[in-house]
C-alpha positions in Angstrom: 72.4 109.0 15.2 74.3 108.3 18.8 74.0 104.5 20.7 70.4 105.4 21.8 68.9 105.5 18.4 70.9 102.8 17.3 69.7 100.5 20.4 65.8 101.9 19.8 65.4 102.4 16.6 62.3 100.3 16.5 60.6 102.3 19.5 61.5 106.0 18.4 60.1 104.8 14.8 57.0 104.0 16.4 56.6 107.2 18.3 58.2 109.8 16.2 58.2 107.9 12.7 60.6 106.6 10.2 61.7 110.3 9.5 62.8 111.1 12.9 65.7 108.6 12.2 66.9 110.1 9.4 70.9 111.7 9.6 69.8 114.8 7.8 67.0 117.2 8.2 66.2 120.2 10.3 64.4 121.0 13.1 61.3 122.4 13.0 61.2 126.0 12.7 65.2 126.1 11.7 64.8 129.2 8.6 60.9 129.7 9.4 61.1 132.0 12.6 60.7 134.9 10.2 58.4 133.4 7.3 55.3 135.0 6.7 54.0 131.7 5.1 50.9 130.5 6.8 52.1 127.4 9.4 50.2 123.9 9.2 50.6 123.6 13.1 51.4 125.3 16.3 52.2 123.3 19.3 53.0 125.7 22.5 54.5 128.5 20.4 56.7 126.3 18.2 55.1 126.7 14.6 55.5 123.9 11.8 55.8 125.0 8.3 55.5 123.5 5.1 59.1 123.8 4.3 60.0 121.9 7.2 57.8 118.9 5.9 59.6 119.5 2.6 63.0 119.0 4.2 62.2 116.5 6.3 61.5 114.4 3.1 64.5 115.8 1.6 63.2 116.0 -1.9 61.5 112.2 -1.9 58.3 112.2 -3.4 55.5 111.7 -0.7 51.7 111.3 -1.1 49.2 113.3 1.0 48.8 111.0 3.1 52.8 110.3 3.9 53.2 113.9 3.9 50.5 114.1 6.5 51.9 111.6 8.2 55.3 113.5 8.3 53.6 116.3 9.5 52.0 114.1 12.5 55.8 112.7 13.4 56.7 116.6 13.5 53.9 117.9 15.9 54.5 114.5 18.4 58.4 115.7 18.4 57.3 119.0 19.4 55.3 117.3 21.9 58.4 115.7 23.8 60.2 118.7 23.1 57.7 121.2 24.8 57.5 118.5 28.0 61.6 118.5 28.1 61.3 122.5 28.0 58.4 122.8 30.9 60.2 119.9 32.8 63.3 122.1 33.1 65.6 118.9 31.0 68.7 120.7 29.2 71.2 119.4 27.1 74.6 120.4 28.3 78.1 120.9 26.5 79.4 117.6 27.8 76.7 116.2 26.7 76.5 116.9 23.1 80.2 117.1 22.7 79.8 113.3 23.8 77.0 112.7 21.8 78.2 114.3 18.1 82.1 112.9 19.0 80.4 109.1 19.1 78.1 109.4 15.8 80.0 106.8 13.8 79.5 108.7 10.5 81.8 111.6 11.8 84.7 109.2 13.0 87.5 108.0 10.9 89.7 105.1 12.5 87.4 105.0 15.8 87.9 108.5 16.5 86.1 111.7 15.9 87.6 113.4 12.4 87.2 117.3 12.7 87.6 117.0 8.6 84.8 114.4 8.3 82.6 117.2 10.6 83.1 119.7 8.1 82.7 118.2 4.8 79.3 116.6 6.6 78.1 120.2 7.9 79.1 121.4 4.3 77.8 118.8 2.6 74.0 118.9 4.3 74.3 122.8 3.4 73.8 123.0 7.7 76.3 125.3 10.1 77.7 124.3 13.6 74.9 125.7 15.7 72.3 124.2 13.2 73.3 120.8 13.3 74.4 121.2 17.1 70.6 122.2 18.0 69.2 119.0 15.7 71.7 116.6 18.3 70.7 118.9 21.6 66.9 118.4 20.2 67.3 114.7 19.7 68.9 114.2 23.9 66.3 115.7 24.6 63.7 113.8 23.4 66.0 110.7 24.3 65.7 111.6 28.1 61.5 111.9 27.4 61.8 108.4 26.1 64.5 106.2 27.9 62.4 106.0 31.1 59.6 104.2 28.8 61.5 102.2 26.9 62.0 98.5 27.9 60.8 99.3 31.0 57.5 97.0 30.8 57.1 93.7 32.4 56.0 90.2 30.9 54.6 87.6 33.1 55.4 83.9 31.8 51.8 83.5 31.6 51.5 86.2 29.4 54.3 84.6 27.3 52.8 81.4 27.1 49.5 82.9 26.0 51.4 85.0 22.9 53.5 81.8 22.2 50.0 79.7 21.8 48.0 82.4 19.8 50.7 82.9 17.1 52.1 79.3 17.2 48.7 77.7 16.8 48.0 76.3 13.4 44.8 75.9 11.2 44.1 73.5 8.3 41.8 75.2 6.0 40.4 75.2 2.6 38.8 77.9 0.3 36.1 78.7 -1.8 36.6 81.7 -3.7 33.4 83.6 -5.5 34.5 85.7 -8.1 32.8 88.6 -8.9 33.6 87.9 -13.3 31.2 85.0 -12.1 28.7 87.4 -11.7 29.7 90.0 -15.0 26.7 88.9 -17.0 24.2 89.4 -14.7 25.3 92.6 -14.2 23.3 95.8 -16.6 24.6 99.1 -16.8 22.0 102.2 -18.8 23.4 105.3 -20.2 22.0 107.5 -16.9 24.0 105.3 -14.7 27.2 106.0 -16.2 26.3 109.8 -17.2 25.9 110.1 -13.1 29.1 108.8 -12.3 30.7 110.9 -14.6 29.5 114.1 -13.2 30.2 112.5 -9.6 33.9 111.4 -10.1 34.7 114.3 -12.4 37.7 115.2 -11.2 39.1 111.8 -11.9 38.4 112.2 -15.2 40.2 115.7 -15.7 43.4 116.1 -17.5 45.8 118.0 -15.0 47.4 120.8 -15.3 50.4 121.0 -17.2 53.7 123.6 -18.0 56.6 123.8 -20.2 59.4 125.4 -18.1 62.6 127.0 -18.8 65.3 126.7 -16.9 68.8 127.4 -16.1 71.6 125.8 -14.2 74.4 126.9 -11.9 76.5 124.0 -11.0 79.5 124.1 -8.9 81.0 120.5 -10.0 81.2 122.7 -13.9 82.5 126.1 -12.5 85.0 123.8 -10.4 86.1 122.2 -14.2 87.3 125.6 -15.4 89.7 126.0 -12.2 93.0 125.8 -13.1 95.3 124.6 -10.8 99.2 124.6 -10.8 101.6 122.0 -9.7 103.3 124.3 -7.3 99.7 124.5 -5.9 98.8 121.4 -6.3 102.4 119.9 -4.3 101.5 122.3 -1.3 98.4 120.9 -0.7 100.1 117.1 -1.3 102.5 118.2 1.3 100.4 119.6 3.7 97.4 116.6 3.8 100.2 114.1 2.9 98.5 111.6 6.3 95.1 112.0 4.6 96.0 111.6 0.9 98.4 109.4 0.7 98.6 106.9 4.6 101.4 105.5 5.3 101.1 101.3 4.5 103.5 98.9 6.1 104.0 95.1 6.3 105.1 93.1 8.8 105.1 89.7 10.1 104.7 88.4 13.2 104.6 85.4 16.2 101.6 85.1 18.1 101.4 83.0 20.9 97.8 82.9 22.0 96.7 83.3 25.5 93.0 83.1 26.6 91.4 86.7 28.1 90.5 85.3 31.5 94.1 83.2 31.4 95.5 83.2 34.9 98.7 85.1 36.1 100.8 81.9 35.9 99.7 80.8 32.6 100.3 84.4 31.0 103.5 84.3 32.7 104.7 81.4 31.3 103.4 82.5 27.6 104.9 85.4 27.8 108.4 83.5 28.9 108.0 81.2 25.8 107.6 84.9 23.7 111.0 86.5 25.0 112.9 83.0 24.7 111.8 83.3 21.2 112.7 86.4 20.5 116.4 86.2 22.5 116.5 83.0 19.6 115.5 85.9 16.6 118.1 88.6 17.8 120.6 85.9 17.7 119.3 84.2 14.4 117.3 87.0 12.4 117.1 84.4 9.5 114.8 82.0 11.1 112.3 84.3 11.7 110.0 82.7 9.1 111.3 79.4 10.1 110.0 79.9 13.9 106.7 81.7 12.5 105.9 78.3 10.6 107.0 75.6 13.7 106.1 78.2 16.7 103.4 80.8 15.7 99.8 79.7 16.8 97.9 82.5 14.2 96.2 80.4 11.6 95.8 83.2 9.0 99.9 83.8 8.9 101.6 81.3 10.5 102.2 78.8 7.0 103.3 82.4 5.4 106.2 82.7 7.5 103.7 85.2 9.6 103.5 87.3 6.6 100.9 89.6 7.4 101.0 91.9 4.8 100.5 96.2 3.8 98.2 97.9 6.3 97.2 100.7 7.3 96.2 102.7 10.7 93.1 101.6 11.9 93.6 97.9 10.6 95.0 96.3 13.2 94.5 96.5 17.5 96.3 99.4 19.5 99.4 97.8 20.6 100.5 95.9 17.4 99.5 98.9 15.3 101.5 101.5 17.5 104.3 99.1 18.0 104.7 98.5 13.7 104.5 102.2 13.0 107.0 102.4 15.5 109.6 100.2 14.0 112.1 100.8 11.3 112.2 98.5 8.8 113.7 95.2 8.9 113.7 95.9 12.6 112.1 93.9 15.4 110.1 94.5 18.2 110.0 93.3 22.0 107.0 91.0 23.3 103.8 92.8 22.5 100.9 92.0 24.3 97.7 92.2 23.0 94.2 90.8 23.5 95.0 87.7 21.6 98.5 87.3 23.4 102.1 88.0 22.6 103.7 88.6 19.5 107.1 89.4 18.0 106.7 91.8 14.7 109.8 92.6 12.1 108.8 95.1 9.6 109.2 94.3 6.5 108.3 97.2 4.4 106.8 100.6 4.1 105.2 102.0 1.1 103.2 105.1 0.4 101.4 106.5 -2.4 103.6 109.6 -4.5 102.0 112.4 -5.3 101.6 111.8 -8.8 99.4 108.3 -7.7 97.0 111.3 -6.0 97.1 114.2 -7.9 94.1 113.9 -9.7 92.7 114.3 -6.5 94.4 116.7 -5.2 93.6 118.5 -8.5 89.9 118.5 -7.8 90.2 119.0 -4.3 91.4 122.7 -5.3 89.1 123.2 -8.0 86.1 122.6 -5.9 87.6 124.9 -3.7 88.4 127.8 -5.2 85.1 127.2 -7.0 83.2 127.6 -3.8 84.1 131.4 -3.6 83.0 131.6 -7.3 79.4 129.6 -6.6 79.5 132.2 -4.1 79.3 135.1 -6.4 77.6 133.6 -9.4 74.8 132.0 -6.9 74.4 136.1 -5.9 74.3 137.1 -8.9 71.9 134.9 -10.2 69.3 135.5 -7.2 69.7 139.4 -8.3 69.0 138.7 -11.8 66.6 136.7 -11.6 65.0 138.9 -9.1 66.0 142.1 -10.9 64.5 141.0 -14.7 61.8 138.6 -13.5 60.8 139.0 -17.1 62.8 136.7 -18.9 65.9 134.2 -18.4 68.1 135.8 -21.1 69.8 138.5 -18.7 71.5 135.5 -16.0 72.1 133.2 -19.5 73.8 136.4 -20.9 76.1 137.0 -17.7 76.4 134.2 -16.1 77.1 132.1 -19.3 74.3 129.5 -18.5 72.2 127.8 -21.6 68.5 128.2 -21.2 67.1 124.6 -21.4 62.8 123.6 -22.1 61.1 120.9 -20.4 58.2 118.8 -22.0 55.4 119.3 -20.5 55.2 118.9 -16.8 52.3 118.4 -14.3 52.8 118.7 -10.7 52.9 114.7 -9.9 55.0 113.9 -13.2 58.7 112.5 -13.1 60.4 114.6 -15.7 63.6 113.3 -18.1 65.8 115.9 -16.0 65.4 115.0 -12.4 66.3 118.1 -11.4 62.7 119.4 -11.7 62.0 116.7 -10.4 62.5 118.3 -7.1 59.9 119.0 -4.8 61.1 123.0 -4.3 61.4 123.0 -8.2 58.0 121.6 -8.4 55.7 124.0 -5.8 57.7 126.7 -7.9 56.7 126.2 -11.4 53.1 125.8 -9.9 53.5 129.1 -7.2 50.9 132.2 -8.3 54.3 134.1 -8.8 55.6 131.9 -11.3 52.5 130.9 -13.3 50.3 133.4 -13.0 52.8 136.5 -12.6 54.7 135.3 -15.3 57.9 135.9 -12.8 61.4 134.0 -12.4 61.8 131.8 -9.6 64.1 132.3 -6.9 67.8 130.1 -7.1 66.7 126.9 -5.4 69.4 124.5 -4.6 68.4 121.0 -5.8 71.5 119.7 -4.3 74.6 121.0 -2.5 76.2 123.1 -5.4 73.8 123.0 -7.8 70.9 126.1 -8.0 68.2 126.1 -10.2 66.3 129.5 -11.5 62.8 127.8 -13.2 60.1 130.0 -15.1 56.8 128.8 -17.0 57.6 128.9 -20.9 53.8 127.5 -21.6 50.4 126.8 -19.5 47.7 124.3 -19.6 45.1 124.8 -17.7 43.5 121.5 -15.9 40.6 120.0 -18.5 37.8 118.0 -18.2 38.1 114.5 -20.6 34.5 114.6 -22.2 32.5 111.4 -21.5 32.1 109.8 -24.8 35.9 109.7 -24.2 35.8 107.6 -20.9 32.5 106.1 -21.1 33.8 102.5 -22.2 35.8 102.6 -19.1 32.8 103.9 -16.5 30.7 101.5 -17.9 33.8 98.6 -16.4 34.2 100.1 -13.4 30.3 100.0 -12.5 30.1 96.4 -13.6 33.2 95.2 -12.3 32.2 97.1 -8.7 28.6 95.6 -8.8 29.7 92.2 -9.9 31.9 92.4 -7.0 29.2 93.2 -4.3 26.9 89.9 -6.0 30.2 88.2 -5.5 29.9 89.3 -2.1 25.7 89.1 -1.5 26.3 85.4 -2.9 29.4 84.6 -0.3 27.7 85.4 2.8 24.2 83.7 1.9 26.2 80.6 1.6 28.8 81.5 4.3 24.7 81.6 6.5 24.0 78.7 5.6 27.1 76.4 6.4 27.4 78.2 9.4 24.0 76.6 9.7 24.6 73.0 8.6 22.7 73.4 5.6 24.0 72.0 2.5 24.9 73.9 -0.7 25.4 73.2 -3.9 28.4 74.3 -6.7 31.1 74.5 -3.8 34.3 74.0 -5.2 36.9 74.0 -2.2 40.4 73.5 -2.8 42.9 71.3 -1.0 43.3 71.9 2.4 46.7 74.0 4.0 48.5 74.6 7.0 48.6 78.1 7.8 49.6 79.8 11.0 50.1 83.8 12.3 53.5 83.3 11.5 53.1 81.6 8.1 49.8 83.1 6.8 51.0 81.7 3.0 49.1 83.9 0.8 46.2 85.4 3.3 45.6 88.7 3.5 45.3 90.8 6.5 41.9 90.3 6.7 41.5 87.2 5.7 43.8 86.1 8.6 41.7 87.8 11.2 38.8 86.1 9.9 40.4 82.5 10.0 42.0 83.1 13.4 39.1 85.1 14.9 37.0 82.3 14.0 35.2 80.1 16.5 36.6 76.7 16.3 34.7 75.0 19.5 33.4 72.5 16.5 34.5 71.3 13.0 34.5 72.3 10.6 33.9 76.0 11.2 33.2 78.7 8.5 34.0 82.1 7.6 34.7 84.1 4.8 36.1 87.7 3.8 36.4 90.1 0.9 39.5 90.8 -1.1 41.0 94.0 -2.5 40.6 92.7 -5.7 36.8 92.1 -4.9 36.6 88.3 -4.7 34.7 86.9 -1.6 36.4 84.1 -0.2 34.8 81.2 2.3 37.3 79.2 4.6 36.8 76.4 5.9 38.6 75.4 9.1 39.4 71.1 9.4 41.4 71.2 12.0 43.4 73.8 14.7 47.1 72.4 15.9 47.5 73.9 19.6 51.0 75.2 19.3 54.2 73.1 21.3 55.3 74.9 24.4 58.0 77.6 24.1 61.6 76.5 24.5 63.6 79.0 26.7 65.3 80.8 23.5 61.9 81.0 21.9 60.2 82.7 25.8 63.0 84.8 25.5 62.5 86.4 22.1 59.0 86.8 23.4 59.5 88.3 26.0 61.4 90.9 24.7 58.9 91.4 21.4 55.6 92.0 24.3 58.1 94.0 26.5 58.8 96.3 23.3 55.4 95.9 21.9 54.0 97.4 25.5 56.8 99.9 25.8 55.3 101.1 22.3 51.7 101.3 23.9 53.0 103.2 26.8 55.1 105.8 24.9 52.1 106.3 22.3 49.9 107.2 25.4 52.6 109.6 27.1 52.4 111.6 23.7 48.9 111.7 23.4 48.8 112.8 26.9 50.8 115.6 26.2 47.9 116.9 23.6 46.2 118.0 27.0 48.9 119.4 28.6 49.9 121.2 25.3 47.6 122.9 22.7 47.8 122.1 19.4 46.7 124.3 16.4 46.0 122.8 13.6 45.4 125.1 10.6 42.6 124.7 8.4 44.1 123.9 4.7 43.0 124.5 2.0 45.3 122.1 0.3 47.2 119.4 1.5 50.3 120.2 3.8 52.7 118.7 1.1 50.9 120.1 -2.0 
């Protein structure tokens, strides 16, 4: 969000989570202060709702367990944030005015854009003082972090050891027991599968489903019926003329090139080659494309006759932009020094778009904003209706205008053909005891800035049970498939035993041997890399052997271990900085799990998941 997070992404990601990086979001507790919802957590007064897990995924479907996870991120940020408070650290104005002026996304040529503030703040539905506390809240944690990060020293030692444990390579070859080896041997009764069922019966349930009707209130369609005149539509022109329509010019130039660190004397003499040049132009205007070919030392321009042509501000450095917009056309300029050295410009043209090459925008512009007042109203309006005649949709189609659509049916973890019940909000709603069981409207729920939603269950099926002659044929797999997969596994480790043991075997069927590394695994799993790496390699061959997610038991077989070549400088240097990070890491994990002690921590006991 400002140059800290850009230069530590990596760390605040592994102490706050992915989430914490994200440019839009609130912060905890932002519309829950007067909720009577029940909170997930409470960290020193500082409660956590659901909703604030909700908007911190902004509407992307999460899993428990990455909704848990989001919840985690949240209660370590209020963490930091209740250390900052009880150290005494504040955020002051300087500071965030600094901090919000250099976020790149509100900048427009290199400077802050009050306009590109606004239609942001608009856009993410926040207000000054809402988005102003997310930055303040973000410093802070910054100055709980900053001392941590990068701050952790590597000894060469240490760098050498790193380089040889993931540079080290290991020839290998594998065995792999399968567990459809195994199938046939494997006998499954009726009783077997009758007790599974009633075990794992909720995986065999249908879920619950609805049919929803639902309504729309969209602001892009309200904006469509705007009319706008030409009179209006020329004001507007007139008055954002710099924003709708920037001024373009052309020019060429003469660049003689001086180095940065050039000294006095040699940027003297440059610069007295530039003004002899240019005395030549003022005399002979005609040969400026002439001179630009024999004398200018840009390679990009120089064979154009230093044709350098339309831009705009912002496209070129300070002091060639300032002096071209200066400059009337077919005029030239003195010697203009820049970082690259000294030029001569002549502009050659000016052009900038008419207001019939923008009206279309301009048009829309004004629709969407004299739509906002209507929205306004009609989003009022539709909350009060839908309040007001829970009962039914037909009063807020009826005044409002808006069709009443029908879903298919919908279960909670579905992904409908209209994406806008899609929506998480949408989602808890057609599910919420109000809705389906009181029969009631929902409230408007914005799916996205300008568009509301008003949802209500049309049709209800309850969750059902599949009946096990239904599923049977597909128990009956699973328990063979799981069994065959633990003989596959029995069968691995007896010969694994006796390898290990010098014992010969019979039936092995190794393939050819590879080269694999930490760094180039090829196609080992996790596990299967600790195994080989963890392995004890004193004498060869060694043995070892792990399980796969897909339930085959592998047994490798290590030829012969490559000590790694010494680290060159660059290489030490990339270490370095992956163990100093990789410590920092450690270190800021344990400072937030030190602040559980400092800090109590509620954690409410659900009776759902967080996210659910």
């Amino acid at each position: 969000m400002f140059d800290f997070v850009q230069k530590n992404s990596l760390f605040i990601k592994v102490v706050l989570g992915a989430v914490a990086l994200t440019f839009v979001g609130f912060g905890v507790g932002s519309y829950t202060a007067a909720t009577d919802d029940p909170y997930l957590a409470k960290i020193d007064g500082v409660k956590i709702y659901k909703r604030d897990v909700e908007r911190m995924l902004n509407g992307r479907p999460a899993d428990a367990a990455t909704r848990q996870g989001v919840l985690e991120n949240l209660v370590r940020k209020e963490l930091l944030l209740a250390d900052a408070r009880h150290a005494g650290l504040v955020v002051t104005a300087p500071e965030l005015r600094k901090a919000i002026m250099e976020i790149p996304g509100l900048q427009d040529n290199g400077s802050f854009s009050k306009t590109r503030y606004e239609a942001f703040l608009t856009g993410q539905g926040l207000n000054v003082s809402q988005f102003e506390r997310m930055i303040s809240e973000d410093i802070l944690i910054q100055k709980q972090l900053d001392s941590i990060a990068g701050s952790s020293l590597v000894s060469s030692a240490g760098i050498e050891r790193f380089n040889q444990l993931i540079g080290q390579s290991r020839d290998i070859s594998t065995w792999v027991l399968r567990p459809q080896q195994f199938a046939d041997a494997v006998k499954i009764d009726d009783a077997a599968i009758s007790a599974y069922y009633t075990a794992q019966a909720k995986r065999y349930q249908l879920p619950e489903m609805v049919r929803a009707q639902f309504v729309v209130l969209n602001q892009d369609k309200l904006a469509a019926e705007v009319t706008v005149s030409d009179d209006e539509a020329h004001k507007y022109f007139d008055q954002h003329r710099a924003e709708l329509a920037p001024e373009q010019r052309r020019a060429s130039h003469i660049l003689l090139t001086v180095a940065k660190d050039a000294d006095a004397a040699t940027r003297s003499k440059t610069r007295e080659q530039a003004e002899a040049l240019l005395k030549d132009l003022k005399a002979n205007p005609g040969r400026f494309a002439e001179l630009a070919r024999s004398r200018s030392q840009d390679p990009g321009s120089a064979s154009q006759g230093g044709d350098l042509g339309f831009f705009g501000r912002g496209m070129m450095v300070k002091p060639f932009e300032d002096t071209a917009f200066k400059l009337a056309k077919g005029e030239l300029s003195g010697v203009v020094e820049t970082d690259f050295g000294y030029h001569i410009l002549r502009l050659d043209d000016i052009k900038q778009p008419d207001f019939a090459a923008v009206k279309a925008e301009v048009v829309s512009r004004l629709q969407k904003q004299k739509s906002s007042a209507r929205l306004r109203e009609q989003a009022e309006k539709l909350n009060e209706l839908a309040y007001q005649q829970a009962d039914s949709l037909k009063a807020i189609s009826d005044t409002l205008k808006l069709s009443v659509e029908t879903s298919d049916w919908l279960a909670r973890d579905s992904k409908p053909a209209n994406p806008l019940l899609g929506h998480a909000k949408v989602r808890d709603a057609l599910f919420s005891d109000d809705v389906l069981k009181g029969k009631h409207n929902s409230e408007a729920i914005e799916v996205a800035p300008g568009t509301l939603v008003v949802v209500r269950v049309a049709e209800h099926k309850p969750a059902t049970q599949r009946p096990l002659a239904e599923v049977a044929a597909s128990i009956r797999q699973t328990l063979i498939d799981t069994k065959a997969a633990e003989l596959a596994s029995e069968k691995g480790k007896s010969l694994l035993t006796s390898l290990k043991a010098g014992k010969a075997v019979s039936g092995d069927s190794w393939t050819p041997s590879q080269t694999v590394s930490r760094q180039a695994p090829v196609s080992l799993s996790r596990d299967a890399a600790r195994a080989v790496f963890s392995a004890q390699v004193a004498k060869l061959p060694a043995y070892t052997g792990a399980a796969t997610d897909t339930g085959d038991y592998v047994i490798y077989r290590i030829n012969k271990v490559t000590a790694a070549p010494a680290a060159k400088p660059e290489d030490q240097a990339r270490l370095r900085e992956m163990l100093g990070q990789a410590m920092s890491n450690a270190e800021a994990m344990a400072y937030v799990e030190s602040l559980r002690a400092r800090f109590k921590v509620q954690l409410r006991q659900q009776t759902e998941d967080p996210a659910q």
